[in-house]
C-alpha positions as CSV (number, residue, x, y, z in Angstrom):
1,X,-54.1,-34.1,-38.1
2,X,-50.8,-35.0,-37.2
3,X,-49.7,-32.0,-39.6
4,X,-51.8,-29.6,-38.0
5,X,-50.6,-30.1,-34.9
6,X,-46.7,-30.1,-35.6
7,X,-47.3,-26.9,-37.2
8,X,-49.4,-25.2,-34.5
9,X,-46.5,-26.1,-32.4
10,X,-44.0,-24.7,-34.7
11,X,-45.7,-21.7,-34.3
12,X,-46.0,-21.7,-30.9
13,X,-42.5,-21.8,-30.6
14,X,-42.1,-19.0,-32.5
15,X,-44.1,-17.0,-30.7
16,X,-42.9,-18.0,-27.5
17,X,-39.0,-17.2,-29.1
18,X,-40.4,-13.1,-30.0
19,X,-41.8,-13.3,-27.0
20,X,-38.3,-13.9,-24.9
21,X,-36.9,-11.5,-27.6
22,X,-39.3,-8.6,-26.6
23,X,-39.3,-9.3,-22.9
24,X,-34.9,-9.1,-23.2
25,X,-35.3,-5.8,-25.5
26,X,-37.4,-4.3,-22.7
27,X,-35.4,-5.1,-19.9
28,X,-32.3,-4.1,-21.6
29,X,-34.3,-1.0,-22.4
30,X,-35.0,-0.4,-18.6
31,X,-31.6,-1.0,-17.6
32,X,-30.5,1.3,-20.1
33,X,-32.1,4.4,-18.2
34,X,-31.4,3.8,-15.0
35,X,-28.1,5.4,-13.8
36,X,-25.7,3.2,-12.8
37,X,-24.6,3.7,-8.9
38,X,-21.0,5.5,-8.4
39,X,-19.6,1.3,-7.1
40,X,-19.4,0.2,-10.9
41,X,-18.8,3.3,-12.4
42,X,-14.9,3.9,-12.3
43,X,-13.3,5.0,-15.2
44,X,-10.6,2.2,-16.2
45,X,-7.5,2.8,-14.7
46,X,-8.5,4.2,-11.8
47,X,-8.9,3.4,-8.2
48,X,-9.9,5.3,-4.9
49,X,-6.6,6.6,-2.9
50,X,-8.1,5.1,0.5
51,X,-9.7,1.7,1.2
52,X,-8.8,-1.6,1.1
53,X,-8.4,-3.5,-2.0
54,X,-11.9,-4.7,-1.8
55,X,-13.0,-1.6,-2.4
56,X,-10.7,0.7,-3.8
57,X,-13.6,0.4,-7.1
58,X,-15.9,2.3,-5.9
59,X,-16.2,6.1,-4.9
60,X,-15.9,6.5,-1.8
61,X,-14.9,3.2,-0.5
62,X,-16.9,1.5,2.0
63,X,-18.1,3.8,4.8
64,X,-15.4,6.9,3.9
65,X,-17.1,10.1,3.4
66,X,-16.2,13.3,1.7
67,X,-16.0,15.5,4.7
68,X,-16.3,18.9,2.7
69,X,-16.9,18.7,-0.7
70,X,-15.5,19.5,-3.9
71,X,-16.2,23.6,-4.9
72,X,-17.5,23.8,-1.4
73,X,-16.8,27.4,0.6
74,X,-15.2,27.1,3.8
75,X,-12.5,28.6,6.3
76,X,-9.7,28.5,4.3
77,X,-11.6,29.3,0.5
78,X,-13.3,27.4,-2.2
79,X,-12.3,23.7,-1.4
80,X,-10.4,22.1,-4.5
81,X,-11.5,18.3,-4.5
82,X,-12.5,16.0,-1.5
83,X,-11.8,15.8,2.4
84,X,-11.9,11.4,3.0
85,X,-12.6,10.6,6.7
86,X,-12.9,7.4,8.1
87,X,-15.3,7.9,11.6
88,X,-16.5,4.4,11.8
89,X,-15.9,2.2,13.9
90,X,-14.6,4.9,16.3
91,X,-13.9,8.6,15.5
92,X,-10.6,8.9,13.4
93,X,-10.3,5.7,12.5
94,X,-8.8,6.8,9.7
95,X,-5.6,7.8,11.4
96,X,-2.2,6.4,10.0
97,X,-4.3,4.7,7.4
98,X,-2.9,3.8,3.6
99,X,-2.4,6.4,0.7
100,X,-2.8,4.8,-2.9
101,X,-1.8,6.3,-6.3
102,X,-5.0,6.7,-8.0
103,X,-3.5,5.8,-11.7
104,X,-0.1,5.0,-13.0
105,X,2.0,8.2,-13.0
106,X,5.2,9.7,-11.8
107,X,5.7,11.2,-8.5
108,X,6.1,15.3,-9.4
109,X,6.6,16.6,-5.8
110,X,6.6,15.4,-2.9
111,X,6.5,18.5,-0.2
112,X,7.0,18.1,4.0
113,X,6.0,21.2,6.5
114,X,3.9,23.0,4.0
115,X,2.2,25.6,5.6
116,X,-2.1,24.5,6.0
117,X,-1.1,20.6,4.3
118,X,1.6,19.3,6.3
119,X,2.9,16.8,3.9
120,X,1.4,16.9,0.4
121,X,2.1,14.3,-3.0
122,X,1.3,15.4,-6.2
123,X,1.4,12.6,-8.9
124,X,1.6,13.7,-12.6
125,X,-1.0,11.2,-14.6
126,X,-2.0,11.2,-18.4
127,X,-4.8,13.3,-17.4
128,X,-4.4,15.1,-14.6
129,X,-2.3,16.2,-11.6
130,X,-3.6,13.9,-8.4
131,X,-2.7,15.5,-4.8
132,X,-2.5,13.7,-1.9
133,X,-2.6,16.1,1.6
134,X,-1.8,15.9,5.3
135,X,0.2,12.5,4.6
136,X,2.5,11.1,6.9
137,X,5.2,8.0,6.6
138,X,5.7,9.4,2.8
139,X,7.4,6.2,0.7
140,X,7.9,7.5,-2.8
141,X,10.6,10.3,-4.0
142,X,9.9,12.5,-6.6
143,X,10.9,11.3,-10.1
144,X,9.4,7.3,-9.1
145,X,7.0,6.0,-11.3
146,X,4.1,4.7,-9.4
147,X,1.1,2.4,-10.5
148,X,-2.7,2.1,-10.2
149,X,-2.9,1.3,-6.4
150,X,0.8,2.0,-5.1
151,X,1.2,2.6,-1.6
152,X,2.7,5.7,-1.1
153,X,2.3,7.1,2.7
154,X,0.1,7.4,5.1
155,X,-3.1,9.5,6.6
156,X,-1.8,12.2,9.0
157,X,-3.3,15.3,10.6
158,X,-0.9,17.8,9.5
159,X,1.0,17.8,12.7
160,X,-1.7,18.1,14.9
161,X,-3.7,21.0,12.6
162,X,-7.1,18.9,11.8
163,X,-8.4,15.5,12.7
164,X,-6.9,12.9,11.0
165,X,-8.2,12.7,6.9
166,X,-6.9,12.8,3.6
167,X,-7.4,15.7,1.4
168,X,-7.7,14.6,-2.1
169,X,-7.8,16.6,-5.1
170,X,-7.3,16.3,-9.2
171,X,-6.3,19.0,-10.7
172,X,-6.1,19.8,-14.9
173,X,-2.9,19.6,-16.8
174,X,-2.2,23.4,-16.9
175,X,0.7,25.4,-17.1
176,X,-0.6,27.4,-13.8
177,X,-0.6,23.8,-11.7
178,X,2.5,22.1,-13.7
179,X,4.9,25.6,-12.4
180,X,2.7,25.4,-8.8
181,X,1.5,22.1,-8.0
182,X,0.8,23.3,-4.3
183,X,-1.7,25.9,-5.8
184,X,-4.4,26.9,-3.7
185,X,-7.2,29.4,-5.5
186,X,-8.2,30.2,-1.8
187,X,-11.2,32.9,-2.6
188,X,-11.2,32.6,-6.6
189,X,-14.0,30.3,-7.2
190,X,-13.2,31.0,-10.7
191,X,-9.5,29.7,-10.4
192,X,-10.8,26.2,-8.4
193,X,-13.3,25.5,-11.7
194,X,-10.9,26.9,-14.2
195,X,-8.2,23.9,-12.9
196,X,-9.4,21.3,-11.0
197,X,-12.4,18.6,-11.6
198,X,-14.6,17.2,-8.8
199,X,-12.7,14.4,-8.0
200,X,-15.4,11.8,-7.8
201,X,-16.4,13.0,-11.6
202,X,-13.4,12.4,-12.4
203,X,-12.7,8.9,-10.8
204,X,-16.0,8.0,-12.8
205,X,-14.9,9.0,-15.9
206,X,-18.1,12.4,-15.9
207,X,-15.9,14.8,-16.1
């Protein structure tokens, strides 16, 4: 009797053990399809260029918003990547706010009174050319090497042109943006595909 019933519990225990084993499959299963949200998804190496360091993970950092829109058609052409605005608490609360290096890199130009940008950055990566638009209080020099997260101005509003915001876009490693980093495809569609991702692809590594 005494047999019997170690065994019976023996198997119990194994049944209960497949059991935990089939329940852990199947939720690894579910988790498996379900997309994960645009917070944990950046690419290693990366971080948002606006934000605090608390969120500089995730894209687009706390309550920032992409004003216009990567590929978007607007006044001035086919946007190239994003416009960041911080509105909240108060309407340009993003004014004189922090510029961070997305990646580590090295400074390629840095450009003041550019007609449209005001002040612009363009940091050379492994992958791509980021550029950083209507900055202000500019604190790298072309040639520096910067790392993930370096400060390197501030949010400006191109000397009074536009409310206060960062434009923000990654472009490819081409000859065409290497020779012109201040590029702007303006009306060729084509051109803004051809050389630059969507920058919030990009950050997540879905590019």
């Amino acid at each position: 009797m005494t047999l019997n019933l170690e065994s019976a519990a023996v198997a119990l225990r194994d049944n209960l053990t497949a059991a935990e084993v089939a329940i852990r499959a199947a939720q690894d299963a579910v988790a498996a399809m379900v997309e994960p949200s645009p917070a944990s998804s950046m690419q290693p190496g990366y971080c948002a260029p606006v934000g605090n360091a608390s969120e500089r993970g995730d894209v687009w950092p706390g309550e920032w918003v992409d004003a216009t829109g990567y590929l978007r058609y607007y006044a001035y052409g086919w946007h190239t990547g994003a416009d960041l605005n911080l509105n909240a608490p108060g309407w340009d609360s993003d004014a004189h706010r922090p510029v961070y290096s997305i990646a580590a890199g090295e400074v390629y130009a840095v450009r003041t009174g550019v007609s449209g940008w005001g002040t612009v950055i363009c940091i050379l990566h492994a992958d791509c050319l980021s550029r950083y638009a209507h900055c202000e209080n500019i604190e790298v020099r072309e040639g520096a090497r910067v790392l993930m997260g370096d400060y390197l101005g501030n949010i400006g509003n191109a000397g009074g042109r536009y409310p206060y915001h960062l434009h923000f876009d990654t472009a490819r490693l081409s000859a065409r943006m290497l020779d012109y980093p201040l590029d702007w495809p303006g009306q060729s569609k084509e051109r803004v595909e051809r050389d630059y991702y969507d920058p919030a692809l990009f950050l997540r590594g879905a590019t």
